[in-house]
Structure formats: structure tokens, C-alpha cells
C-alpha positions as CSV (number, residue, x, y, z in Angstrom):
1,X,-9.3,15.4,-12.7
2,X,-10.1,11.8,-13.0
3,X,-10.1,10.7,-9.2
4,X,-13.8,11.4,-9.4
5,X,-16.4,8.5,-8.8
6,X,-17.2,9.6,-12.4
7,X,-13.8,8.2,-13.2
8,X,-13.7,5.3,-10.8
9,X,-17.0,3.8,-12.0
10,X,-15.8,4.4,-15.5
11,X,-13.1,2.2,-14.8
12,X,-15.4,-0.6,-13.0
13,X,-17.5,-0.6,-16.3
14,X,-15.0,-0.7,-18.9
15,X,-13.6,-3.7,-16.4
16,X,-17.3,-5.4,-16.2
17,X,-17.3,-5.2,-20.0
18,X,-14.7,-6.9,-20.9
19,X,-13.9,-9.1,-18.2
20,X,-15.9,-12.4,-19.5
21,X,-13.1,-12.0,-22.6
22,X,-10.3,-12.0,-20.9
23,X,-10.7,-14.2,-17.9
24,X,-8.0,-13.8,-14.9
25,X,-7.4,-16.9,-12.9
26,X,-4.9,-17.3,-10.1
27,X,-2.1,-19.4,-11.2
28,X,-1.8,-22.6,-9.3
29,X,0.6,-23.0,-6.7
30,X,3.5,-25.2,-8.0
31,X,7.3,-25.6,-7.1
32,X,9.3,-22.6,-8.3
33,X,12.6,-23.2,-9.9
34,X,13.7,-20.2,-9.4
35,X,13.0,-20.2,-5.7
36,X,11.0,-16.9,-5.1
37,X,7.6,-17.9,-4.7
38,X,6.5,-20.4,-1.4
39,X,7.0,-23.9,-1.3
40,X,3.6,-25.8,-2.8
41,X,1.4,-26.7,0.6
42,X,2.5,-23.0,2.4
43,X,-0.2,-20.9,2.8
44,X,1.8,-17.4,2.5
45,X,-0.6,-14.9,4.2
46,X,2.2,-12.4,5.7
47,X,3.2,-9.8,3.7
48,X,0.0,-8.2,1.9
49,X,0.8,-9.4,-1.5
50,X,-1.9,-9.7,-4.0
51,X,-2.2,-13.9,-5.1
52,X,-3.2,-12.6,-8.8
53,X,0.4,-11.9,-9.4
54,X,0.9,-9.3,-12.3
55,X,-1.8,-8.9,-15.2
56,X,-1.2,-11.3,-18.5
57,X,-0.9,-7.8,-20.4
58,X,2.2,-6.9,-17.7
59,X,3.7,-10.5,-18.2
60,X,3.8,-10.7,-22.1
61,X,5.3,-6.9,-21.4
62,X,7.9,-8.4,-19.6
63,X,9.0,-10.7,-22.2
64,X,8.8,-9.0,-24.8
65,X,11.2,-6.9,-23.2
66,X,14.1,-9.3,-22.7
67,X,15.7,-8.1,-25.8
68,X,15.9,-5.0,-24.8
69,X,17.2,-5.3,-21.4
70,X,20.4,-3.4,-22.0
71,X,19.1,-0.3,-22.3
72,X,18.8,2.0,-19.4
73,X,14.9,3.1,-18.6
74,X,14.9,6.3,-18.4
75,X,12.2,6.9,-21.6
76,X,10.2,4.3,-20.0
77,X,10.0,6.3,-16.3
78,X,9.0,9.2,-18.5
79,X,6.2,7.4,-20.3
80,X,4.8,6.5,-17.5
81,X,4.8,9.4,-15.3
82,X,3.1,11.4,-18.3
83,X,0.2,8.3,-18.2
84,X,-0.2,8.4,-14.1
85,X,-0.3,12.2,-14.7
86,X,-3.0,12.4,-16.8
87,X,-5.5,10.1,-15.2
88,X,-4.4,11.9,-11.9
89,X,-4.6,15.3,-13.6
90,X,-1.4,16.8,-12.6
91,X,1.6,17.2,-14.9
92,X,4.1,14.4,-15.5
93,X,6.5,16.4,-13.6
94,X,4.3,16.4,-10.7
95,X,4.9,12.3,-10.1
96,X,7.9,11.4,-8.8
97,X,8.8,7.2,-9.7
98,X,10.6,5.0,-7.0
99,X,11.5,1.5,-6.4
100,X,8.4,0.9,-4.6
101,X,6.2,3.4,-2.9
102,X,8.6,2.8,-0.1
103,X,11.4,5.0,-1.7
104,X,9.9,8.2,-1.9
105,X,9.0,7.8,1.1
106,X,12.5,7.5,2.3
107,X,13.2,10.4,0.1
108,X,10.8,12.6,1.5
109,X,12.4,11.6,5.0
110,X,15.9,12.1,4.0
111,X,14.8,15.6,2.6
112,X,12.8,16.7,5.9
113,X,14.0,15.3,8.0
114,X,16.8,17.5,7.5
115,X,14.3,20.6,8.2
116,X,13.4,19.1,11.6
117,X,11.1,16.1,13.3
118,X,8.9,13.6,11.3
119,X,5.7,13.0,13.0
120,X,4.1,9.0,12.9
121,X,1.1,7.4,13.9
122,X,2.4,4.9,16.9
123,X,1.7,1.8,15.0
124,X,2.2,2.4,11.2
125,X,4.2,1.1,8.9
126,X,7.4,2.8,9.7
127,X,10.5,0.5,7.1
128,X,10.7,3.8,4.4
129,X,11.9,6.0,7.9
130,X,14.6,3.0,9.1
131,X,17.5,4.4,6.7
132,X,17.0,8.1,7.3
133,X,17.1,7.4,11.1
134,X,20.2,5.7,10.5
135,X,21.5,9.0,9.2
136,X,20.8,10.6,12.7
137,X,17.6,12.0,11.3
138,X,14.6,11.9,13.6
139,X,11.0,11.2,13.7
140,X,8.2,11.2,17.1
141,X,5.5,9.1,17.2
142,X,1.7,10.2,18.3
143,X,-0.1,7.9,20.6
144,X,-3.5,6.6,18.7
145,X,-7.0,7.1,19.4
146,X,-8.6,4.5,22.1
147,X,-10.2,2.3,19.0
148,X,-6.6,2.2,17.4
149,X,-7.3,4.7,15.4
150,X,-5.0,7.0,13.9
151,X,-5.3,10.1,16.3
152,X,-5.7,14.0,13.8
153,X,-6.4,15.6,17.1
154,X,-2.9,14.4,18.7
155,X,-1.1,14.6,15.5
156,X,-2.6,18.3,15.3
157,X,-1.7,18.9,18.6
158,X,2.0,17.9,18.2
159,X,2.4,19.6,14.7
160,X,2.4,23.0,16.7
161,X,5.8,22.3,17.4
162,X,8.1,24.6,15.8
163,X,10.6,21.9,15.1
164,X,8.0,19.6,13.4
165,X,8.9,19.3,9.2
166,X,6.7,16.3,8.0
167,X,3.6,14.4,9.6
168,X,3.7,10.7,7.9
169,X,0.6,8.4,7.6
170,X,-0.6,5.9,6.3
171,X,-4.7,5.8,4.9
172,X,-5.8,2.9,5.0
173,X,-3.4,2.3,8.0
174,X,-0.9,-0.2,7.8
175,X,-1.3,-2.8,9.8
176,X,-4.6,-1.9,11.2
177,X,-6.3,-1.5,8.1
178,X,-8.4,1.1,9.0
179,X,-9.5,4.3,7.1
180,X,-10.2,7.6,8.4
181,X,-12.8,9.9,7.0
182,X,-11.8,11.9,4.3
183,X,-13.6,14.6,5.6
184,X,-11.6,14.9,8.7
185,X,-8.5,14.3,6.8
186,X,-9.2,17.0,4.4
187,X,-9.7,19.5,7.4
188,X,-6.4,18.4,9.1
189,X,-4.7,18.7,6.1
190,X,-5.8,22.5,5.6
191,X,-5.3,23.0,9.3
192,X,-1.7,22.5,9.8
193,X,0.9,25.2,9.3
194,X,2.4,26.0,6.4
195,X,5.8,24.7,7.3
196,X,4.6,21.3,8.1
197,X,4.2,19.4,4.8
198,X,1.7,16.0,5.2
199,X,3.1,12.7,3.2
200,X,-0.2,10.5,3.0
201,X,0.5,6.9,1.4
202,X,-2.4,5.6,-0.1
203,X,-0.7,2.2,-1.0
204,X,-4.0,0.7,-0.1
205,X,-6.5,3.1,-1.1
206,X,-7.3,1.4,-4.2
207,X,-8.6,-1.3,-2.5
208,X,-11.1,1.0,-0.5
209,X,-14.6,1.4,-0.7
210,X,-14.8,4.8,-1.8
211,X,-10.8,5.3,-3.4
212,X,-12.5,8.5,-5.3
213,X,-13.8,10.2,-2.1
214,X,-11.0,9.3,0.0
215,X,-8.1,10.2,-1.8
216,X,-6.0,13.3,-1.1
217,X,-5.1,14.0,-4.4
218,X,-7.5,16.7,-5.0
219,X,-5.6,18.6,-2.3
220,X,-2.2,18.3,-4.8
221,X,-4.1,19.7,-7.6
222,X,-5.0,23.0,-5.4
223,X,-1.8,23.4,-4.0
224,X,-1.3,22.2,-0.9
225,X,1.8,21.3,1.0
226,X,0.8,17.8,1.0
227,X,2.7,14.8,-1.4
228,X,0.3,11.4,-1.8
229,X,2.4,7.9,-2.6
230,X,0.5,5.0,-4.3
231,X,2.0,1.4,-5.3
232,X,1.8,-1.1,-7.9
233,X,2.2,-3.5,-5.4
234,X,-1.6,-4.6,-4.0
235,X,-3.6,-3.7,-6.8
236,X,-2.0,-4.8,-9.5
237,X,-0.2,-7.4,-7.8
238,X,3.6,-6.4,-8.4
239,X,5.1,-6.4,-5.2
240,X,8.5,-8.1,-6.0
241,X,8.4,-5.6,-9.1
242,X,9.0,-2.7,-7.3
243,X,6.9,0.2,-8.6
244,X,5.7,2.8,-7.2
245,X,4.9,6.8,-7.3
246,X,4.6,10.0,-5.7
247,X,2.3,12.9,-6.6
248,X,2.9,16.5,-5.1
249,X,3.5,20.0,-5.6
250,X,5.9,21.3,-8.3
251,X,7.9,22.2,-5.2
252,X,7.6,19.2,-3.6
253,X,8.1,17.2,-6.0
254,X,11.5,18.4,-7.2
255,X,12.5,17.9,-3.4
256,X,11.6,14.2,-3.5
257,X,13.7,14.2,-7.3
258,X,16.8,15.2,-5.4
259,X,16.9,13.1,-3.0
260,X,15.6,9.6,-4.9
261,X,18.5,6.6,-3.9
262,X,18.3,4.9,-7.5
263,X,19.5,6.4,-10.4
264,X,17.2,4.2,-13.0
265,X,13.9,2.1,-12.4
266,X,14.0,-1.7,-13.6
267,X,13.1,-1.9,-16.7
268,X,10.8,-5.0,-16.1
269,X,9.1,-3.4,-13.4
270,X,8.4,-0.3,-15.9
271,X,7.1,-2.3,-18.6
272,X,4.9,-4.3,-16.1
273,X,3.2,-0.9,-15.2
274,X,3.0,0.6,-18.4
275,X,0.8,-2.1,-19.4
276,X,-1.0,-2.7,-16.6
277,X,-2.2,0.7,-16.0
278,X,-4.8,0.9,-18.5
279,X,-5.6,-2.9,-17.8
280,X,-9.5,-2.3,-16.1
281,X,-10.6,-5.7,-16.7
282,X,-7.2,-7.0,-14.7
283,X,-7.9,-4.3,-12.1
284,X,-11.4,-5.0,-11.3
285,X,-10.7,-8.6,-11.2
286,X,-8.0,-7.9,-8.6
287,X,-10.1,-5.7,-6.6
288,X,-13.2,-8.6,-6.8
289,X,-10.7,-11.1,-5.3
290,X,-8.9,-9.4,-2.9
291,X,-12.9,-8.3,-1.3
292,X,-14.1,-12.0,-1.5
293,X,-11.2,-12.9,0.6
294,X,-11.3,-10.7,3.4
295,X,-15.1,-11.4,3.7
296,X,-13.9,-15.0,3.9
297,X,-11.4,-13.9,6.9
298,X,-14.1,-11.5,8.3
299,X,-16.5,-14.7,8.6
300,X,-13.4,-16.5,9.9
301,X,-12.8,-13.6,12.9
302,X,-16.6,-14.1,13.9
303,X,-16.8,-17.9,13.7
304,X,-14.0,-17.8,16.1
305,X,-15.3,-15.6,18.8
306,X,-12.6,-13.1,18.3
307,X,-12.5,-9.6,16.4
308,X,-10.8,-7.8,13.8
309,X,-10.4,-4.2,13.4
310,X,-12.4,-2.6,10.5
311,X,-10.2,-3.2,7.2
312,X,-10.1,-1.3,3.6
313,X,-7.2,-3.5,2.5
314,X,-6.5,-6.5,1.9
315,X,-5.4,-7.7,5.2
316,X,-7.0,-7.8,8.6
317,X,-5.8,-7.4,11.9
318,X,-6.9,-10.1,14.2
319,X,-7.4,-10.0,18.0
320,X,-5.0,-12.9,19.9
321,X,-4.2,-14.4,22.8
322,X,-0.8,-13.7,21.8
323,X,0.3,-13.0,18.1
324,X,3.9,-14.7,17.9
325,X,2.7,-18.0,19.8
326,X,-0.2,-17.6,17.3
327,X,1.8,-17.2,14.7
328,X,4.4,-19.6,15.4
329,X,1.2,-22.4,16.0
330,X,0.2,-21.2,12.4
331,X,3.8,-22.3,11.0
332,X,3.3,-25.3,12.4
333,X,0.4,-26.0,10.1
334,X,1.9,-24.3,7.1
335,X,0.4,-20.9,7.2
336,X,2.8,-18.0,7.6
337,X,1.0,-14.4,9.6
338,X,2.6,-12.0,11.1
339,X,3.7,-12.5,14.8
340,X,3.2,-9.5,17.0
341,X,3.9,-5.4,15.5
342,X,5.7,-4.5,18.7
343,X,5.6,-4.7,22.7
344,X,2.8,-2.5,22.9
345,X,0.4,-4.6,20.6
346,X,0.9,-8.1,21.6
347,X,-2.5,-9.5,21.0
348,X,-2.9,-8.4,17.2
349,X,-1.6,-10.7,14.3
350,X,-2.3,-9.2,10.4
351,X,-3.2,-11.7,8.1
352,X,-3.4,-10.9,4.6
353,X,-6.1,-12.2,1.7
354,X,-3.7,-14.5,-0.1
355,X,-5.4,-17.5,-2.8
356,X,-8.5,-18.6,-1.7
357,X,-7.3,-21.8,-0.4
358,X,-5.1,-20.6,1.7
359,X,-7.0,-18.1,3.4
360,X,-9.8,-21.2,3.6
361,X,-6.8,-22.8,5.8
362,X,-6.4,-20.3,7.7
363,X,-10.1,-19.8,8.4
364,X,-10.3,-23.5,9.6
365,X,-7.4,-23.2,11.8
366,X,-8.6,-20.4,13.4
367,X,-11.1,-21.7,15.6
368,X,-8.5,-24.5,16.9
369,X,-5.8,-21.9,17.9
370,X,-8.3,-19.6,19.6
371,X,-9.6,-22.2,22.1
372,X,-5.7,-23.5,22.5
């Protein structure tokens, strides 16, 4: 299985190699005709997107598939399920394509929550669960641990429910950006009952120190009751794309099949990730960037006086007098964070490691707002 540090440092090598021959550099920020990206002179550090945009390989992908847009995609969701299944080592029928990570996650909701309760970390990304709650399906959160933390022992706790079908979480955690140890991971996992299945999205883990150690793939390729979602969002910096994959049982993964909302991927977004799967040099480029940047917001957090929670992503979550006046004095200066998660969390804003310049903004802008 090549999720092994074997396979990850393979990777960083093949990318180190090559990457003085094929130089990344982020695009500068101009106006867009087409009106998706910012207007020049916002900083746009609110949604976790990756600055590098998608990989040259993915772009020239893209074009050269205009004049074949008419087909359908289905070949295409084929070919590359068979190529994440064999760097995964699980078979192609094992990885389960949806627009964005975000879908199967929806789909594994719609399917059990129909079995009984979904169990959440309190503060965790919680958008894939918003349709399937609309449906009268239901989900329970779990209080988290006193460092804001996500909390095994409560989730453990709770899982002895008989009603309980799913326990959703996010590692690293969304928006906290926080890791647990795979080690206690790996035990909860085998430690829950066989009726409760655990959905772990990893859409950050790639960006983690130790993505080979951490991962709960391995479990998938033993057996377990447990499905894993990745993204070609943050890495490989495809967010408006709208790529991403799950990887579970044979079981599981037929389950997630049935209940998938879109009939056919987008083809650009297919031929985007075809080529930039086996793009290392892009990769480890991305990877390098999106670290430099959060040690630049890291610095930031300390200059300032204030703290940040311990991040594997490429965001941090920043301690505040008060997140949406924060936020709302960061508008003012042309540099867009998130306000305030909920009620309960008032003094946390995320901010996430857009281009360097902007997160330079934001890092001398931060001392002025804290002493406001």
C-alpha cells in the first residue's frame, strides 16, 4: 500500500528532483473578466483555498479538453478511480468520485442517516450534513475536549447508543486545525461497535506533518467499517473544480454509489485530476507554500500577543476579542477572514494561508486590531 512514508518520501524526492525544471509560481493577482477570482487589492484569506491555483499539467489538461466537452465523463471517473486506487492500494471499485469531498459526505449521511443518528464533533465542519437534515435526517453533536480538541472519549461514550449509525470527523479538524494522534484514532476506530461505521475526512491531511502515519487508510485495506474522504481542493489547489473521493469497504462503498446526487463528474474537473495526480513536482511545491505561509501567520499570532490553536492545514484559528467585529475591521482594510463559527466560539476567527502578500497584510494588520 503506498500510504507508507516509504511512498510519501518517494513522492517528496521525485518532486525535489524535478522541481528546478519546472518552476511553479503563483499567478499574479489581476482583474478577472470572468468575475470568479477577487478584485486586485483583496486579500482573500476565508475559505482555505490554495493561492497556486491548479498545476500547469491540470491547466493545459483543461484545454486541451475543450473539444471534447460534449461527451459525458463517465471513462474519465473510471480512469481515475483505477489511478487513486492503486497508489492507495485498494481496488478502483473501492473509491467512490463526488463533486467535491463534500458529496460523499452527504451521501454517506443520506445513507445512514437513515439507519439512525450521525454523531459530530461540536465545532467541525458540518455543510455536507445541511441537505440530509433537511430530509428530517438527524445528527448529535459531542461536546470537545477542554483544549478544543476533538473529544474520542465523549464520542466513544455516545456511540454506545443503540440508535447511533455513523460518527463524522474531520482530521485535521476543520476549523481548528488541529490533528489527533493516529494512535488514538486507530484504537477508537477498532473500539466502536460493529454497527457504527466512522467517516474520517482527511481533506487536509495532505498538508500534515506525517500524512503517511496519520491516515486511516490502512484501516480500509483490513476491513474495517470505516470510509476516508480526501479532496483535490487544498493540495492541488482545485477548489472551484470540484473533485473529490471516497475510499471504503466494498460494502461501503457501494452504499455511498447509491446514494451519489450527480449522475456525471465535470469533465474539466476530471481532466484537471487526472493530470495532476502524478504531478510531484506541483505537489511538493504546493505543500512548500502553503507551510511557509502559516509560519508567516504563526509569527503573526505571536507578534500580536494573541494565540492560535495548533494547525496541520493550511489555515489557523486565531484567538479574538471578538471574531465578526474582527473580521468586519479586516474588510475594512481589504482582507476577507472568517467572522465568528457560532455563538459558542465567539473569540476565534480562521484565517487561511492565501499568496504571500496577502497573508503579509494580514500579518501587519494584526497587531493594530488586537490593541483596538
Amino acid at each position: 500500500m503506498d500510504v507508507t512514508r516509504r511512498g510519501w518520501l518517494g513522492l517528496a524526492g521525485m518532486a525535489a528532483a524535478s522541481t528546478q525544471a519546472s518552476a511553479i509560481t503563483i499567478r499574479p493577482m489581476v482583474a478577472d473578466p470572468t468575475g470568479f477570482a477577487p478584485a486586485p487589492g483583496i486579500a482573500h484569506l476565508k475559505y482555505n483555498e490554495n493561492p497556486l491555483g491548479p498545476p500547469p499539467s491540470a491547466i493545459k489538461a483543461m484545454a486541451d479538453l475543450a473539444r471534447s466537452g460534449w461527451y459525458y465523463a463517465d471513462d474519465a471517473e473510471g480512469r481515475l478511480a483505477a489511478m487513486i486506487g492503486k497508489r492507495l492500494g485498494v481496488p478502483a471499485s473501492q473509491v467512490v468520485l463526488g463533486h467535491g469531498s463534500s458529496e460523499v459526505i452527504t451521501s454517506a449521511a443520506l445513507a445512514w442517516g437513515r439507519r439512525g443518528t450521525i454523531l459530530m464533533p461540536a465545532l467541525q465542519f458540518d455543510e455536507p450534513l445541511l441537505y440530509p437534515m433537511a430530509q428530517g435526517l438527524s445528527y448529535r453533536r459531542v461536546a470537545m475536549a477542554p483544549d478544543m480538541g476533538i473529544d474520542l472519549g465523549a464520542l466513544a461514550r455516545a456511540a454506545a447508543a443503540p440508535d447511533v449509525a455513523m460518527i463524522y470527523l474531520c482530521n485535521p479538524n476543520n476549523p481548528t486545525g488541529m490533528m489527533l494522534p493516529a494512535a488514538d484514532l486507530l484504537a477508537f476506530a477498532r473500539a466502536l461497535p460493529p454497527r457504527v461505521t466512522l467517516l474520517v475526512d482527511e481533506a487536509y491531511m495532505e498538508l500534515a506533518d506525517d500524512p503517511a502515519g496519520s491516515t486511516m487508510l490502512p484501516l480500509i485495506q483490513g476491513g474495517a467499517n470505516v470510509i476516508v474522504t480526501r479532496t483535490f481542493s487544498k493540495l492541488f489547489g482545485m477548489a472551484g473544480l470540484r473533485i473529490g473521493y471516497a475510499v471504503a469497504s466494498p460494502a461501503n462503498a457501494g452504499e455511498l454509489k447509491r446514494h451519489r446526487i450527480t449522475i456525471s463528474l465535470n469533465a474539466p474537473g476530471l481532466a484537471a485530476a487526472i493530470a495532476a495526480w502524478d504531478d510531484g513536482a506541483f505537489q511538493q511545491q504546493s505543500r512548500t507554500s502553503i507551510i511557509a505561509a502559516r509560519r508567516v501567520l504563526q509569527a503573526a499570532v505571536a507578534k500580536a500577543g494573541t494565540i492560535a490553536l495548533p494547525s496541520q492545514t493550511n489555515f489557523l484559528f486565531v484567538k479574538v476579542a471578538n471574531a465578526d467585529r474582527f473580521a468586519a475591521a479586516m474588510a475594512q482594510r481589504g482582507i476577507l477572514v472568517r467572522g465568528a463559527w457560532g455563538p459558542a466560539w465567539p473569540e476565534w476567527s480562521r484565517v487561511s494561508t492565501g499568496r504571500l502578500p496577502d497573508v503579509e497584510r494580514y500579518a501587519a494588520a494584526l497587531p493594530e486590531l488586537m490593541r483596538a
